[in-house]
NUKEMI-847070 format. One record per residue (C-alpha): residue number from 0; residue in one letter; x, y, z negated. Coordinates in Angstrom, 2 decimals. Example, Ala and Ser with C-alpha at 12.3 -4.5 7.8 and 13.67 -1.06 7.14 Angstrom:
REM residues 2
   n res      px      py      pz
   0   A   12.30   -4.50   -7.80
   1   S   13.67   -1.06   -7.14
***
This chain:
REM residues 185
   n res      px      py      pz
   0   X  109.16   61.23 -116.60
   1   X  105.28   61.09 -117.70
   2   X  105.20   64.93 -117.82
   3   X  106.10   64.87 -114.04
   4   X  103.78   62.26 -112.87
   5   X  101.28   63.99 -115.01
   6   X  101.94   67.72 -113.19
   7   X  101.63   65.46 -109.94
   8   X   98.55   64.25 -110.47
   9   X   97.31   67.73 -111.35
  10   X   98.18   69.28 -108.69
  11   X   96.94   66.83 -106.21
  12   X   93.65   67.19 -108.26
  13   X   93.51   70.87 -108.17
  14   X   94.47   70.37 -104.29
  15   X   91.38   68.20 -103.40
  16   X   88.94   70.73 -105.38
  17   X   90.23   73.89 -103.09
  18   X   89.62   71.94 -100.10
  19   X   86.09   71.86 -100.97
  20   X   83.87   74.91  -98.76
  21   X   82.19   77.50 -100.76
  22   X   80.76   80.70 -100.01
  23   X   82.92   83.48 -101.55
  24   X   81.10   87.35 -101.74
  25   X   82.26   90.39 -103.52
  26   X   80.02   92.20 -105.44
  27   X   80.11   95.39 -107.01
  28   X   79.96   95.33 -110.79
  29   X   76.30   96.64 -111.07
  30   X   75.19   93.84 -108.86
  31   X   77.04   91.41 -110.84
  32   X   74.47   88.96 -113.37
  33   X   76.47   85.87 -114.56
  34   X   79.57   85.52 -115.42
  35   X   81.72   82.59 -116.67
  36   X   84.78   83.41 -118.88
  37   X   87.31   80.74 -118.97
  38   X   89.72   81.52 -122.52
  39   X   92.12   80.04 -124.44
  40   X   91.27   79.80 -128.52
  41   X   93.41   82.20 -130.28
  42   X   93.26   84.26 -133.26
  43   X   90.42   85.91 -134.75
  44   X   91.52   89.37 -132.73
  45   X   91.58   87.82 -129.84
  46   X   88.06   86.31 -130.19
  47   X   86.60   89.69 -131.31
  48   X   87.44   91.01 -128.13
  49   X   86.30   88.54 -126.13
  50   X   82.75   88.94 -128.26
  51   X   82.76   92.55 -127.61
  52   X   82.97   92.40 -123.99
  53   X   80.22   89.48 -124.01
  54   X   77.74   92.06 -126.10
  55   X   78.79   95.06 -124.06
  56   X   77.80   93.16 -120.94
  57   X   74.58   91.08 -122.44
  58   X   73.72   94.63 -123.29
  59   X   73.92   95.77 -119.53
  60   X   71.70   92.50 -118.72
  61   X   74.41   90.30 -117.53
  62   X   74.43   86.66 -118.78
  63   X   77.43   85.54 -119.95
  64   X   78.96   81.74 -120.21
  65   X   82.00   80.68 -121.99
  66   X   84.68   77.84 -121.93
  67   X   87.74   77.55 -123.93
  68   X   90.24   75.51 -124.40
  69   X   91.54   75.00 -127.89
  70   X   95.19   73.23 -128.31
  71   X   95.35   70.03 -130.31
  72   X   97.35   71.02 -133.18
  73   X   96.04   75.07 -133.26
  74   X   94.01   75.54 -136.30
  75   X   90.82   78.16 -136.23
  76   X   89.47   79.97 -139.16
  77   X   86.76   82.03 -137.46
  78   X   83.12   80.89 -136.24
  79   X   82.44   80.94 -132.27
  80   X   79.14   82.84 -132.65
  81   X   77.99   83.09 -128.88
  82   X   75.67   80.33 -128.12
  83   X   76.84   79.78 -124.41
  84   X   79.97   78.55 -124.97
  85   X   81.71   75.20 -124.95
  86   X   84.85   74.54 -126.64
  87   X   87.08   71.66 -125.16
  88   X   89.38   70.36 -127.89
  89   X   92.62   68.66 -126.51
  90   X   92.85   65.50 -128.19
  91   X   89.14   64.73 -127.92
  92   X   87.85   66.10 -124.24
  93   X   91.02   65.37 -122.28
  94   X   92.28   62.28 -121.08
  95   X   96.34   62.08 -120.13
  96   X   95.84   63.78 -117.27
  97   X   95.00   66.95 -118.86
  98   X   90.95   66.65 -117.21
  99   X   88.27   66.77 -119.17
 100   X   85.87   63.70 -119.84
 101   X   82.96   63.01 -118.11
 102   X   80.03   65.17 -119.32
 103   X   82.47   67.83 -121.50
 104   X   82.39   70.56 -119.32
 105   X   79.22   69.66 -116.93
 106   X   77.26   72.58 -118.78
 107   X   79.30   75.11 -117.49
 108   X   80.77   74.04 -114.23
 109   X   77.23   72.59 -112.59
 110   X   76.26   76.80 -112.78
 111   X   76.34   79.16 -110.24
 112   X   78.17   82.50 -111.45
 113   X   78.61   85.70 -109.39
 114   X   81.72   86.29 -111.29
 115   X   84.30   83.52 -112.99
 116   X   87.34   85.12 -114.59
 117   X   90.02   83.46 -115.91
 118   X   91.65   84.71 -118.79
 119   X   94.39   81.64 -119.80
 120   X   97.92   82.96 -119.25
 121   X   99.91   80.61 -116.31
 122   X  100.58   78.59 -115.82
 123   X   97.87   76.79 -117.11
 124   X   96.07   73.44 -115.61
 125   X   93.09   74.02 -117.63
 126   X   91.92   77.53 -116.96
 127   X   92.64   76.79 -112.78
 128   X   90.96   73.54 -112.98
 129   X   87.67   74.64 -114.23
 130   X   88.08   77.69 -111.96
 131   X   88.46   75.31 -109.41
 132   X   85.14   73.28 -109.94
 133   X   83.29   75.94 -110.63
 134   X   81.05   77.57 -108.11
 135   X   81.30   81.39 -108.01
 136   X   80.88   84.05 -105.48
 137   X   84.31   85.49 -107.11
 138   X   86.93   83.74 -108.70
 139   X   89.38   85.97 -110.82
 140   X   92.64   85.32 -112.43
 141   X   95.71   87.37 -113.60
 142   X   99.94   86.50 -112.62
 143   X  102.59   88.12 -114.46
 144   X  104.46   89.07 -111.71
 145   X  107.71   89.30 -114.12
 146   X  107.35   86.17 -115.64
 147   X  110.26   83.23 -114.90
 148   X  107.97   80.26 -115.46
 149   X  106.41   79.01 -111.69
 150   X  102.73   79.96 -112.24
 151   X  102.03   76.90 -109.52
 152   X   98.83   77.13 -107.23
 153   X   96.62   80.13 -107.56
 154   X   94.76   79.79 -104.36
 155   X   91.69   78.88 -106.64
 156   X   91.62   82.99 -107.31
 157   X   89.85   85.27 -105.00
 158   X   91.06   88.18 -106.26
 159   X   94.47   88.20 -108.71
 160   X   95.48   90.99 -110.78
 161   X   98.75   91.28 -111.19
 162   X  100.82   92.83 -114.13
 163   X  104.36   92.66 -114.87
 164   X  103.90   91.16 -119.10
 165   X  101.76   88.89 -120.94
 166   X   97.86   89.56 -120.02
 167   X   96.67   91.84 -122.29
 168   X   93.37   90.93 -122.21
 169   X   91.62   94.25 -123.05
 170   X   93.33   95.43 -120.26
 171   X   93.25   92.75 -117.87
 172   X   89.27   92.79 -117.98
 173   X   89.11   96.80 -117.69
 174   X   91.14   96.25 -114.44
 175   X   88.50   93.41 -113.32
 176   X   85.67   96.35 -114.06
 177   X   87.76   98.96 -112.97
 178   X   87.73   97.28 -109.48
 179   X   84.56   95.62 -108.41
 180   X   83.16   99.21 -109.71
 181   X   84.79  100.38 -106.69
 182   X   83.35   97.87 -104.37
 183   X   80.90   99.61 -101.86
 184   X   78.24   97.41  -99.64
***
């Protein structure tokens, strides 16, 4: 009963954010300076590749901002070592509702980002949400196209890519590059 008054409430919140008017532009990678990376905490792997794309891109002169979300009982044994990101920690910067608390995530969703890609596997309230309020020029998220659960709204995405397994997130972000290299103005 809670779980679907809860899923009610989040989509009418995620609803009332995409009503909102922004200015969406496509850019090609080159032109591309900030970007926001939405994860999920995982395992160590999982973190060194996310690291490795932030230094290949910081390299390129591209600033990158992170925000993950880190479950309440899932235990980390690894050091987040990029100073631009927040982690939002489930017991302590969500209320019921699955939305963070005032001020948690305000240092990442009050930027402006050419580029916000989501890499949390759907369905997943978190990762739309803060694509939602965040404003970007290009929102990006990936649906597994084979996948039985109901991914739920992704009208926050611009721009999805679609694959037909779990996101493999090496992958999923060479597709992202792949693409908006390809972009001509």
């Amino acid at each position: 009963m809670f779980d679907i008054i809860k899923r009610r409430y989040q989509q009418r919140q995620l609803n009332s954010l995409l009503n909102r008017q922004r200015d969406k532009r496509i850019d090609n990678w080159e032109q591309i300076k900030t970007i926001g990376l939405i994860f999920t905490v995982g395992d160590v792997e999982r973190w060194n590749l996310i690291h490795r794309f932030i230094s290949a891109q910081e390299s390129r002169g591209k600033e990158v901002h992170l925000i993950g979300f880190q479950e309440a009982n899932y235990e980390i044994n690894y050091i987040f070592s990029h100073t631009r990101t927040i982690i939002c920690h489930e017991k302590e910067d969500l209320n019921f509702f699955g939305l963070p608390k005032d001020g948690v995530v305000d240092g990442f969703v009050k930027k402006h980002f050419d580029l916000i890609i989501d890499t949390t596997e759907q369905p997943d309230f978190f990762g739309k949400y803060i694509t939602a309020m965040t404003d970007a020029n290009l929102k990006v998220g990936y649906t597994n196209t084979e996948s039985d659960r109901d991914e739920g709204i992704m009208e926050m995405y611009d721009m999805a890519i679609q694959g037909n397994d779990a996101m493999d997130f090496k992958n999923y972000i060479e597709q992202i590059v792949k693409y908006l290299t390809m972009i001509q103005k």
